[in-house]
C-alpha positions in Angstrom: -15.6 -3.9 11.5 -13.5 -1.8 14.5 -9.6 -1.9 14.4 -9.1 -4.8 16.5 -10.6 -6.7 13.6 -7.6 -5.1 11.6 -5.1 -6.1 13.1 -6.2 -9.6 13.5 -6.6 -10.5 9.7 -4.0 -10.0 7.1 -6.5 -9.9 4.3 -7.6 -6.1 3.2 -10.0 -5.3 0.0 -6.9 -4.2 -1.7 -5.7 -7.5 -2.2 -8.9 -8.7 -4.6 -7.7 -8.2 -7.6 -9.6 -10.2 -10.2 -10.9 -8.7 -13.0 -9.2 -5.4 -12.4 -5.4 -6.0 -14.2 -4.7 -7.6 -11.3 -2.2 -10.0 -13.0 0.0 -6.9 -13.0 -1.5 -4.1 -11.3 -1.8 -5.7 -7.7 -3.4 -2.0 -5.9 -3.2 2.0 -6.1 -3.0 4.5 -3.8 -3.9 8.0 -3.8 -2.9 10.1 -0.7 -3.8 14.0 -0.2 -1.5 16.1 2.6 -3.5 18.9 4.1 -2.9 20.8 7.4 -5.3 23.2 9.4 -5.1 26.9 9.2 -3.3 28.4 12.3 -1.2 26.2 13.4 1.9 24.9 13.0 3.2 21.6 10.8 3.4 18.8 13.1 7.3 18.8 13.3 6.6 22.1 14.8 3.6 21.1 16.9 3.9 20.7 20.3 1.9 17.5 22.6 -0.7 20.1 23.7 -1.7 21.5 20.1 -1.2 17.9 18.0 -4.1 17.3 20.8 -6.2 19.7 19.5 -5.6 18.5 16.0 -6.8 15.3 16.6 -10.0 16.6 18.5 -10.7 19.0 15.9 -10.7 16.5 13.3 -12.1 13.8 15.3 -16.2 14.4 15.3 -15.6 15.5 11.6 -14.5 12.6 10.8 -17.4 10.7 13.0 -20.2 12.8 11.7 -23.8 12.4 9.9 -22.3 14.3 7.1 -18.9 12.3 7.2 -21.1 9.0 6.9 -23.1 10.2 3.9 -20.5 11.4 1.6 -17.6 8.9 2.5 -18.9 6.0 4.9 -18.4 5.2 8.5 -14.9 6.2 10.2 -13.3 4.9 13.5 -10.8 7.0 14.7 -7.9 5.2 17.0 -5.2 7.2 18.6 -1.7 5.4 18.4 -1.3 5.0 21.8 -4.4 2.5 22.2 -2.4 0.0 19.8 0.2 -2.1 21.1 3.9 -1.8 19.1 2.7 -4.8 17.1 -0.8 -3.8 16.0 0.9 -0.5 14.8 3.7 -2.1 13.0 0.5 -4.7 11.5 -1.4 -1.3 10.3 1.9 -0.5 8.4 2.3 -4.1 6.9 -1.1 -3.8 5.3 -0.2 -0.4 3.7 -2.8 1.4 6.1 -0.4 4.2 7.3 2.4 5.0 6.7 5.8 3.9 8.8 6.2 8.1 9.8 3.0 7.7 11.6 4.9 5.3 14.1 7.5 8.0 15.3 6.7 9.7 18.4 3.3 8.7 18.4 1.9 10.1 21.8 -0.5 12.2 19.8 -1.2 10.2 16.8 -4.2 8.8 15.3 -5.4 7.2 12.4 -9.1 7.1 11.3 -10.4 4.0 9.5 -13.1 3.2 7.3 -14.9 -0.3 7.9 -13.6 -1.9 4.6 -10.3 -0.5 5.0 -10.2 1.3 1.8 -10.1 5.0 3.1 -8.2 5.9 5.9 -6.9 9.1 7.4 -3.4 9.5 9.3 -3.3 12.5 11.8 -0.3 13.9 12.5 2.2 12.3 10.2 4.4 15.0 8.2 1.3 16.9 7.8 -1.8 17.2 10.2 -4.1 15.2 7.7 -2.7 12.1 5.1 -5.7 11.3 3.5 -5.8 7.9 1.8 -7.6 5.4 -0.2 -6.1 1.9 -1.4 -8.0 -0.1 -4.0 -7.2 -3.2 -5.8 -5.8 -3.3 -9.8 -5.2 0.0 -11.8 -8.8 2.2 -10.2 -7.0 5.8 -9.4 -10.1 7.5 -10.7 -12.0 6.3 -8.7 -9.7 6.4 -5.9 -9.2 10.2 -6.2 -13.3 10.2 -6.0 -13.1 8.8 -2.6 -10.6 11.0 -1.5 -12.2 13.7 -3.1 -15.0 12.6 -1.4 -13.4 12.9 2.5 -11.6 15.9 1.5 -14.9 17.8 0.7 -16.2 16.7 4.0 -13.2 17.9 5.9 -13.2 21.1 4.6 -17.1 21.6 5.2 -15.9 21.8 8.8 -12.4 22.8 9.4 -10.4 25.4 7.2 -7.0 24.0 5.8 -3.6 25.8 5.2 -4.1 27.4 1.6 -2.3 29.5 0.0 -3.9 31.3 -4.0 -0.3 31.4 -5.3 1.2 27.8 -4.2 -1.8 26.0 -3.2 -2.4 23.7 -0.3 0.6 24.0 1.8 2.6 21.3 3.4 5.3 20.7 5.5 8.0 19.7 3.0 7.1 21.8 -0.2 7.5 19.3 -2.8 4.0 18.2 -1.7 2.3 21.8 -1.9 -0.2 22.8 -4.7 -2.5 19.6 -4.8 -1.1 17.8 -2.1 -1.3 15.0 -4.0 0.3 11.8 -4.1 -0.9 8.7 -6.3 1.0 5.2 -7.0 0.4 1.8 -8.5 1.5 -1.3 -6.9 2.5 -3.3 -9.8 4.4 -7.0 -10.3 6.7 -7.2 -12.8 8.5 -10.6 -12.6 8.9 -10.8 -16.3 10.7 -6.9 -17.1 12.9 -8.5 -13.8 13.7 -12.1 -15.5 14.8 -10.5 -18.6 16.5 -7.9 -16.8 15.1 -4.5 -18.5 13.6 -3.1 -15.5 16.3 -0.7 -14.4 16.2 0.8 -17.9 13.0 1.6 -17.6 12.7 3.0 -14.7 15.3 5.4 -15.6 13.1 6.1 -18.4 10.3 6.7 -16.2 12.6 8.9 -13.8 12.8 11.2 -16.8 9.2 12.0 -16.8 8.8 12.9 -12.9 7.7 9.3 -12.0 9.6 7.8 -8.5 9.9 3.7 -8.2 10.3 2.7 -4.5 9.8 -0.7 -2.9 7.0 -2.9 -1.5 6.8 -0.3 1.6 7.7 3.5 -0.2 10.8 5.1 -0.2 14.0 3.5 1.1 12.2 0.2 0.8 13.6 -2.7 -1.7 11.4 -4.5 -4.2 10.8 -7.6 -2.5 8.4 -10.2 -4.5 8.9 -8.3 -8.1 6.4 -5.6 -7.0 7.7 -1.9 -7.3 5.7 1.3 -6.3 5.4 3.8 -9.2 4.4 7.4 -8.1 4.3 11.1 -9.2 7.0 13.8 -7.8 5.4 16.9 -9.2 2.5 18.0 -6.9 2.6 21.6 -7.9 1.3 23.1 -11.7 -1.3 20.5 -12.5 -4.0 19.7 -11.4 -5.6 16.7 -9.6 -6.8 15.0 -12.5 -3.6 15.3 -14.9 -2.0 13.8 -12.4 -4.2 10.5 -12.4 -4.1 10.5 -15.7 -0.3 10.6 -16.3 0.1 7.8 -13.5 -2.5 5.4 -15.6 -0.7 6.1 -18.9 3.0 5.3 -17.6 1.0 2.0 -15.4 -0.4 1.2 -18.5 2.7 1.6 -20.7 4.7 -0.7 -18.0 2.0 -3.8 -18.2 2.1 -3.9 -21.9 6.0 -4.1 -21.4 5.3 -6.6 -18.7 3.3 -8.6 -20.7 5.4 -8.4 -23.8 8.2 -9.6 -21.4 5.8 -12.7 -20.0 5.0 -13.6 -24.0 9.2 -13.6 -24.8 9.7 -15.9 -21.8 7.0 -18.2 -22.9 8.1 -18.5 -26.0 11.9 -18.7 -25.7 12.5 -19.8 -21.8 9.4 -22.3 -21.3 10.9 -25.1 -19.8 13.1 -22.5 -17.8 9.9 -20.6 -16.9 7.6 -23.7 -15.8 10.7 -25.2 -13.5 11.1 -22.1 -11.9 7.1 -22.0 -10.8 7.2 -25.6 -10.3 10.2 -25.2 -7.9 8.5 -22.4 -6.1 5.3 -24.3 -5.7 7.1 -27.4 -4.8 9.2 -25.3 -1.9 6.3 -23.1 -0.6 3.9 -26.3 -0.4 6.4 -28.3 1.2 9.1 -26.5 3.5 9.6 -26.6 6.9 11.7 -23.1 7.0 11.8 -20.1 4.9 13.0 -16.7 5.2 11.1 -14.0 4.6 13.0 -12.8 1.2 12.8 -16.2 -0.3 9.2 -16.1 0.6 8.6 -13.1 -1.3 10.3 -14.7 -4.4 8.5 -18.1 -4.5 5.2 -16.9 -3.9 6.1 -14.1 -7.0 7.0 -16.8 -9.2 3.7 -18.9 -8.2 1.6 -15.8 -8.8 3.6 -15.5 -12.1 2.6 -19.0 -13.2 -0.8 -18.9 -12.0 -0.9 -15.4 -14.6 -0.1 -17.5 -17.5 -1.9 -20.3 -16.7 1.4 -22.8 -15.8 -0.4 -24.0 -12.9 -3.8 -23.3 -10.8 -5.5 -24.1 -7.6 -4.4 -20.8 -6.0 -5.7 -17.6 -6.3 -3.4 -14.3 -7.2 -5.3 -12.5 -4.1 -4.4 -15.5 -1.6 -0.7 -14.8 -2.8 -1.0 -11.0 -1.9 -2.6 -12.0 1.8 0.3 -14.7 1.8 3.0 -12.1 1.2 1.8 -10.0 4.0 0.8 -12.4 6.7 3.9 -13.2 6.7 5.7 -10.6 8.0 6.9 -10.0 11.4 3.9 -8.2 13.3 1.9 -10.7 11.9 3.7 -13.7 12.9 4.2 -12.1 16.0 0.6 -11.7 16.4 0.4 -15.4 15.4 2.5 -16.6 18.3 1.9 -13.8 20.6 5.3 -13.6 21.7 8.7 -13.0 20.7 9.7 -15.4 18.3 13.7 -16.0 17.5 14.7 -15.6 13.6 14.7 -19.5 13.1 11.2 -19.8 14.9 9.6 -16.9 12.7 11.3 -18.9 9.8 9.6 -21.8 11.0 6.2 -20.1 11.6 6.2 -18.3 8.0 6.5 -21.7 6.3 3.8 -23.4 9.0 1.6 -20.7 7.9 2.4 -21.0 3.9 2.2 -24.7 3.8 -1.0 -24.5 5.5 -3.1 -21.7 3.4 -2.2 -23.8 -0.1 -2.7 -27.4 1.1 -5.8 -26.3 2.3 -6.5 -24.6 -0.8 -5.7 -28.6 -2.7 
C-alpha cells in the first residue's frame, strides 16, 4: 500500500481495537527523537543540509536490512503531497502538525500498514513512531526498537555518555523517548472527576493533552496521557510507568461507567439513544457535536446499551470527518455549512449501512 492509498482511506490499523482494552484504551504511541552526528538540529539546518538528511536516511530506510528487521518503508518528501494530503497524514496521527511548517525539505517514511512511520526533519532530524491499537506499548517500543537498531547500523546519531541521545529541545535528551495512550474516558468526564485526576497524574511527571498533542482540546472524551521525563530512566521504566497510570485510569473509568449504570440509567441510555438517534438521522452537524455523539454511542455500545456498530467504525467515523478529509471527499473548498452538511451525509451513511 503506497501513500496515495493513505490519504485516500480514513481507516488505519490503529483504530481495531477489539480485544485489546479497546473500550478504553483506543491506541498508543511510542515516538523516539534522534539526530545525526555533525550536523546541526533542523531549526539550525539550512535547505541544502536538511537535503542531505533526507538522502542520508533515505536508502536506510529502503534497504534489504531495513525490510528484514522492521518491514517495507516508502519514503515521501512533503513537497510531493498536496496541502490536504498533508493535513490528512496529521488527522490520522501519522506525523505530527510540526512536520507541516516549512516543509520544502521534509519527508516522512511509511510502513505499508501504517503502524511505523518515520518523520524527517521535524524538531529533530529523525521522529521515529509506531501507533498500535488498545494499551500494546511493549510491543510498540519493540518496533521502534526495531527501526532504531537498523538506523543506527548505518548512520551515527548525536550521543552524548553523560546526557544521552541529544535533541533539539533538551527535555527530550537521554532516551529520546516519548510514549502515550489514547484513552476515552466519557464516564470520569460525566461524573466530572477527570480534572482531579489529572492533577494527580501531573504530580507524577505524566502530561494530558488533546485528541491531536499539546495545545489540542479533548474533543470526543479522548485525552492523550504521556511521559515528561526522558532523561534518568531507561526505555523500559518508562513503558512501564505509562501502562501502570493507563491501567490505573481504566479501572477509574470503569468504576465511573458501573456508578452511572447503577445510579443515572435512564439518564445514561437517553443520552446514547439521543446520540444515536441524531448521528443516524441529521442532515447537519458540526464537527464538535460530532465528536460528542459518536463518544456517547461508543460509550453505549461499551456497556452493551445498544449494538449494530462497531467501537473501531466510531474511531474511523471520528476522523473521516474532519476537514482534509471531507475536503478530499468533495475535492474542493467546501463553505462551513457545506462541510456540516457533508460530515452528517457521511455519518448517516456509514451506520445505516451498517443496519
Amino acid at each position: 500500500m503506497g501513500i496515495r492509498d493513505t490519504v485516500n482511506k480514513a481507516y488505519s490499523a490503529w483504530m481495531e481495537t477489539d480485544g485489546l482494552n479497546g473500550d478504553i484504551a483506543i491506541s498508543c504511541r511510542v515516538r523516539i527523537a534522534r539526530n545525526l552526528k555533525g550536523y546541526p538540529f533542523p531549526h539550525l539546518l539550512g535547505q541544502e543540509k536538511a537535503g542531505e538528511i533526507i538522502n542520508t536516511v533515505q536508502p536506510v530506510l529502503e534497504s534489504e536490512l531495513m525490510l528484514e528487521l522492521a518491514g517495507k518503508f516508502e519514503v515521501t518528501r512533503m513537497v510531493e503531497l498536496t496541502p490536504v494530503e498533508r493535513q490528512i497524514l496529521v488527522e490520522k496521527h501519522l506525523i505530527s502538525p510540526d512536520l507541516l511548517q516549512n516543509h520544502e525539505q521534509k519527508a516522512v517514511a511509511l510502513r505499508d500498514d501504517e503502524v511505523l512511520s518515520v518523520m524527517i526533519n521535524e524538531e529533530d532530524h529523525l521522529r521515529i513512531q509506531c501507533l498500535l491499537p488498545g494499551l500494546q506499548l511493549k510491543k510498540a517500543w519493540e518496533l521502534v526498537d526495531r527501526v532504531d537498531d537498523g538506523l543506527e547500523k548505518a548512520i551515527d546519531f548525536a550521543f552524548s555518555e553523560k546526557y544521552g541521545y541529544l535533541t533539539a529541545c533538551p527535555t527530550n535528551a537521554g532516551t529520546g523517548l516519548r510514549a502515550s495512550v489514547m484513552l476515552h474516558l466519557p464516564g470520569l468526564v460525566l461524573l466530572d472527576q477527570v480534572r482531579g485526576i489529572f492533577a494527580s497524574i501531573s504530580k507524577l511527571g505524566f502530561a494530558v493533552r488533546g485528541l491531536y498533542g499539546e495545545g489540542t482540546e479533548a474533543l470526543g472524551n479522548l485525552f492523550q496521557i504521556s511521559n515528561q521525563v526522558t532523561m534518568g530512566h531507561t526505555e523500559e521504566e518508562i513503558i512501564n510507568s505509562l501502562v501502570s497510570v493507563a491501567g490505573q485510569l481504566m479501572l477509574q473509568e470503569r468504576e465511573a461507567r458501573r456508578v452511572l449504570l447503577r445510579e443515572r440509567l435512564d439518564q445514561l441510555q437517553d443520552r446514547v439513544g439521543r446520540s444515536y438517534g441524531i448521528l443516524k438521522h441529521a442532515r447537519i452537524i458540526s464537527s464538535e457535536e460530532s465528536m460528542r455523539r459518536l463518544s456517547d454511542l461508543k460509550m453505549g455500545l461499551d456497556l452493551g446499551l445498544t449494538e449494530g456498530t462497531k467501537p473501531g467504525q466510531l474511531i474511523e467515523l471520528m476522523i473521516m470527518t474532519r476537514p482534509a478529509f471531507l475536503f478530499q471527499e468533495r475535492q474542493g473548498e467546501l463553505t462551513p455549512l457545506q462541510r456540516d452538511v457533508l460530515r452528517a451525509d457521511l455519518i448517516r451513511k456509514s451506520l445505516n449501512q451498517e443496519d
